[in-house]
C-alpha positions in Angstrom: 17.7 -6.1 -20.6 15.7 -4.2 -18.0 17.9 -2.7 -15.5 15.2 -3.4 -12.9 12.6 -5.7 -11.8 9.0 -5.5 -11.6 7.9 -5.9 -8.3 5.0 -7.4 -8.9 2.2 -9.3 -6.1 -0.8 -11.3 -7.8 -3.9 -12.4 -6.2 -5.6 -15.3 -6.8 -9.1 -15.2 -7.9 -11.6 -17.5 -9.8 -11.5 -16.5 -13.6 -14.3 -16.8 -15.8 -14.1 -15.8 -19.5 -15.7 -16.0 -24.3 -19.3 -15.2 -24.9 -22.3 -17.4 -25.2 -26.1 -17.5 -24.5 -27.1 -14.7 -22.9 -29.4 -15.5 -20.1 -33.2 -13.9 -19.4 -33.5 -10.1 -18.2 -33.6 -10.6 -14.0 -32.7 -14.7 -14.0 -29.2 -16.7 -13.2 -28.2 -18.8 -16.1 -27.5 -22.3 -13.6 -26.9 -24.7 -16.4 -22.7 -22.4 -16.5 -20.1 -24.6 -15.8 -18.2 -23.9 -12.9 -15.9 -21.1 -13.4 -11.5 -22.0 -13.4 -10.3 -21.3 -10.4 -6.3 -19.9 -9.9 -6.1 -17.9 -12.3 -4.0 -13.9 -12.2 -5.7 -11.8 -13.8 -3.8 -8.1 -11.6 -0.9 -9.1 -13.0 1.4 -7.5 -16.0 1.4 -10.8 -18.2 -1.6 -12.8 -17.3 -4.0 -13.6 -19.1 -7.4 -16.0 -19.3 -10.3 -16.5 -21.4 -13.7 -14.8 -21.3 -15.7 -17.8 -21.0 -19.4 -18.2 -19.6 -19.6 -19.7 -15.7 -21.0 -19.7 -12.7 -18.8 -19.6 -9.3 -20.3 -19.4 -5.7 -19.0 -17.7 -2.7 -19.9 -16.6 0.6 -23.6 -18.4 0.2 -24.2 -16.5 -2.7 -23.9 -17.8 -7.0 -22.4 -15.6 -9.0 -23.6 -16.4 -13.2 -20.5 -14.9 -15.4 -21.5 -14.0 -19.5 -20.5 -11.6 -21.7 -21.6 -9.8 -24.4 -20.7 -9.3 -27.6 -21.3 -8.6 -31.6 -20.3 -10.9 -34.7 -18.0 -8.2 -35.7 -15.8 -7.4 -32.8 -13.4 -9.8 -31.5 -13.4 -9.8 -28.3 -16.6 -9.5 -25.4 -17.5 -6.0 -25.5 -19.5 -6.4 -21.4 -19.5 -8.3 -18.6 -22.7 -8.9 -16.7 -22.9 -10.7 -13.3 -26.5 -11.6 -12.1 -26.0 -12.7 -7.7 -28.8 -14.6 -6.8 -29.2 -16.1 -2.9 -29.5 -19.4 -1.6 -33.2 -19.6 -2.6 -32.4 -18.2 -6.4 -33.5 -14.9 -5.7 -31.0 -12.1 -7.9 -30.2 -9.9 -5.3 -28.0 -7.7 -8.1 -26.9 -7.6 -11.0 -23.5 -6.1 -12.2 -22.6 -5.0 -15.6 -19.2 -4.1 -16.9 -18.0 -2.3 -20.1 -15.2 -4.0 -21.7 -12.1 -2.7 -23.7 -11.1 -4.8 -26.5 -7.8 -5.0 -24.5 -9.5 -6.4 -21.7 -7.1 -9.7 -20.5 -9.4 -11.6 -19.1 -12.3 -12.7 -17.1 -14.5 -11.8 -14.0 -13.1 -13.7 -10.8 -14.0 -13.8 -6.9 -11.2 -13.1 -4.7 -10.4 -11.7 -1.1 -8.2 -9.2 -1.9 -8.7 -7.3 1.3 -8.3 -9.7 3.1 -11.3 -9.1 5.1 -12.9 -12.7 4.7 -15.1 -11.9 2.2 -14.3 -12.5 -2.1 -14.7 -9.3 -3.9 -16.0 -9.4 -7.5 -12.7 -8.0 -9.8 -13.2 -7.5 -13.5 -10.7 -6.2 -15.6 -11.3 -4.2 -18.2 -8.0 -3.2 -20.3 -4.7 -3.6 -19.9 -2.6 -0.4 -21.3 1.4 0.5 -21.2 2.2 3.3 -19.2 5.9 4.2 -18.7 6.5 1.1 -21.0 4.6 -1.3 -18.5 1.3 -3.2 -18.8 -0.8 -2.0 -16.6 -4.6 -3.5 -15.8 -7.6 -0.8 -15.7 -10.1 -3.0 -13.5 -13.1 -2.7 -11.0 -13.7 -4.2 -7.3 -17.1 -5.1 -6.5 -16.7 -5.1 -2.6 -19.9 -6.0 0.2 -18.8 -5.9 3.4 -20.1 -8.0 6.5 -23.0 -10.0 5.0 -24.4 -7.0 3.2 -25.7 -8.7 -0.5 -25.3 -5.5 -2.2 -21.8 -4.6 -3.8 -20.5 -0.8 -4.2 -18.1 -0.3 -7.2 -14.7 0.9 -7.3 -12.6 1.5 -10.3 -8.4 1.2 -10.0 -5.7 0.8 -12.2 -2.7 -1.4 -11.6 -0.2 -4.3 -12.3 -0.9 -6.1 -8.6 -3.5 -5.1 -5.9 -3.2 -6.5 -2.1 -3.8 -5.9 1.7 -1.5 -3.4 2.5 -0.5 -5.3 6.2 -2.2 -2.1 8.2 -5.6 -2.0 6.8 -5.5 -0.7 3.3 -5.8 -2.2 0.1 -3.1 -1.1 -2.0 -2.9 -1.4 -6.1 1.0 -1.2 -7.2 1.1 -0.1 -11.0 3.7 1.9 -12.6 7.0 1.8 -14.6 10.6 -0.5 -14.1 12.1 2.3 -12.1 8.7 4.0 -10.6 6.2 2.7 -8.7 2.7 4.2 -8.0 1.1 2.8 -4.8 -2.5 3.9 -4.0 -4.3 2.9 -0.6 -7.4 2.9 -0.5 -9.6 2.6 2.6 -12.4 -0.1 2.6 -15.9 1.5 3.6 -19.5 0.6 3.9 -19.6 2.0 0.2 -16.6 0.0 -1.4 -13.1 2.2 -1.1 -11.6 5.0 -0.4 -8.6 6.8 -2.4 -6.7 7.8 0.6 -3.3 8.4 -0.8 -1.6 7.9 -4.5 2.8 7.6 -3.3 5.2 7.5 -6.0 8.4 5.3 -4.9 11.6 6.0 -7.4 14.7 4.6 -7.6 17.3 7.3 -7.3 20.3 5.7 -7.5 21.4 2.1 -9.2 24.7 0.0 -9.2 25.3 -0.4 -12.6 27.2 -3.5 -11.8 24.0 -5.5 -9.9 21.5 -3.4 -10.9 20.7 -3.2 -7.0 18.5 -0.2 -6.2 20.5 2.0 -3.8 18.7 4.8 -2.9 15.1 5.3 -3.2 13.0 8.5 -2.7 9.0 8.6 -2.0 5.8 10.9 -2.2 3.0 11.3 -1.2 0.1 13.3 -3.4 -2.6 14.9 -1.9 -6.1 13.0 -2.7 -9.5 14.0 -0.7 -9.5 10.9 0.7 -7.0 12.3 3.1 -9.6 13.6 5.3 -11.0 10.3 6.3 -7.9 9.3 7.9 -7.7 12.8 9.4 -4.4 13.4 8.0 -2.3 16.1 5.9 -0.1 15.4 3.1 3.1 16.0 5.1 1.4 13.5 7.8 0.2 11.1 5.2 3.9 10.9 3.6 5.6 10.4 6.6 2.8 7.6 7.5 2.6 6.0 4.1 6.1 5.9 2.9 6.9 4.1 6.0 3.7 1.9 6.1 4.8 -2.2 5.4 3.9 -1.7 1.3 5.7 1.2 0.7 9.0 -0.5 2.5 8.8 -3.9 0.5 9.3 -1.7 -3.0 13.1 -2.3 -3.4 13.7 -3.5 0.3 17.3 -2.7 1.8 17.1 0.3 0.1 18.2 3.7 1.3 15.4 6.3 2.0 16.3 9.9 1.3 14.4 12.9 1.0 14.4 15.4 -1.5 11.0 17.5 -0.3 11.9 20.0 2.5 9.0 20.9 4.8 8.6 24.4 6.2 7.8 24.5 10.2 4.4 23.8 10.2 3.4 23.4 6.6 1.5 20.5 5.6 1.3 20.2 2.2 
């Protein structure tokens, strides 16, 4: 039995999923069926099918297929052809899938900013004995039509509460949070922390004592901040304080007067 939980947030997106007809170079299949809507997909267990659809959002139709070959198992690329209200494509996404890939495209607001980004997972691998998702954000703010790409990695992904979007990946007694900023061009990297538990009563299996850190990522610079400023910010921000809540915080890094990384 695992001495710890998971903490684990999902989001809810519209899935889509197994391959079919591919449709013309430049044109939105519209005879898809809608795409399944509630579906996990961040998540360390979920899974969903890769199934042709079509799902709209924001005034704008999103056609899901994937590709594949008779040989391989699974889809081996996802494509995603936007078109506007008159059935113009305004772009056209395409994905490279691993066979480990657990499920399909889906729309969701995961920034909380009003608007459904486009998330597509594309494997799901251990690391320190956990799944963890390797999976792309599509993101267009305002009512721009053209999406910017991000790649992340991660077993949940969610507004941080202070204007980040934050992935939480990592192991049963580690956690990775990275924040990224969202921009005009998709995100950010600000900021990658590492939460670990420290000390555990064996009885309850209660984390006692947790310590954090932050690692210095260029994406520092757009928040105008140094890595001691960033871990003092971060590790006290609302997402790094809900990893084992009621925790104790100690510190193990000693800063030097007026160093700052």
């Amino acid at each position: 039995m695992s001495r710890l939980s998971v903490l684990v947030a999902a989001v809810t997106v519209a899935t889509a999923g197994v391959v079919g007809p591919a449709c013309p170079t430049g044109a939105a299949d519209t005879t898809l069926p809608p795409c399944p809507q509630g579906a996990a997909l961040i998540s360390p267990k979920a899974t969903s099918p890769h199934t042709d659809c079509q799902v709209r959002s924001g005034g704008l139709d999103f056609a899901v297929t994937y590709w594949s070959t008779p040989e391989l198992s699974g889809p081996r690329a996802a494509k995603v052809t936007v078109t506007d209200a008159s059935g113009e494509v305004v772009q056209t996404i395409d994905e490279l899938l691993q066979p480990s890939s657990p499920g399909g495209v889906g729309l969701a607001d995961i920034d909380g900013d009003g608007r459904d980004e486009v998330v597509i997972p594309i494997a799901r691998n251990p690391f320190n004995g956990s799944p963890n998702t390797l999976f792309s954000v599509w993101r267009a703010p305002g009512d721009r039509l053209h999406y910017e790409r991000t790649q992340m990695v991660g077993q949940a992904v969610y507004p941080s509460g202070d204007g980040y979007l934050v992935t939480n990946g990592g192991g049963l007694d580690s956690r990775d949070l990275t924040f990224y900023l969202p921009t005009g061009a998709g995100y950010t990297l600000v900021v990658v922390l590492t939460i670990e538990a420290e000390e555990v009563d064996p009885d309850t299996h209660r984390v006692l004592t947790v310590v954090c850190r932050a690692h210095q990522e260029d994406g520092l610079h757009a928040v105008d901040m140094n890595l001691r400023q960033a871990e003092e910010t971060f590790c006290a921000s609302p997402a790094a304080m809900a990893i084992w809540p009621g925790a104790q915080r100690i510190e193990i890094r000693r800063w030097r007067p007026g160093q700052q990384r």
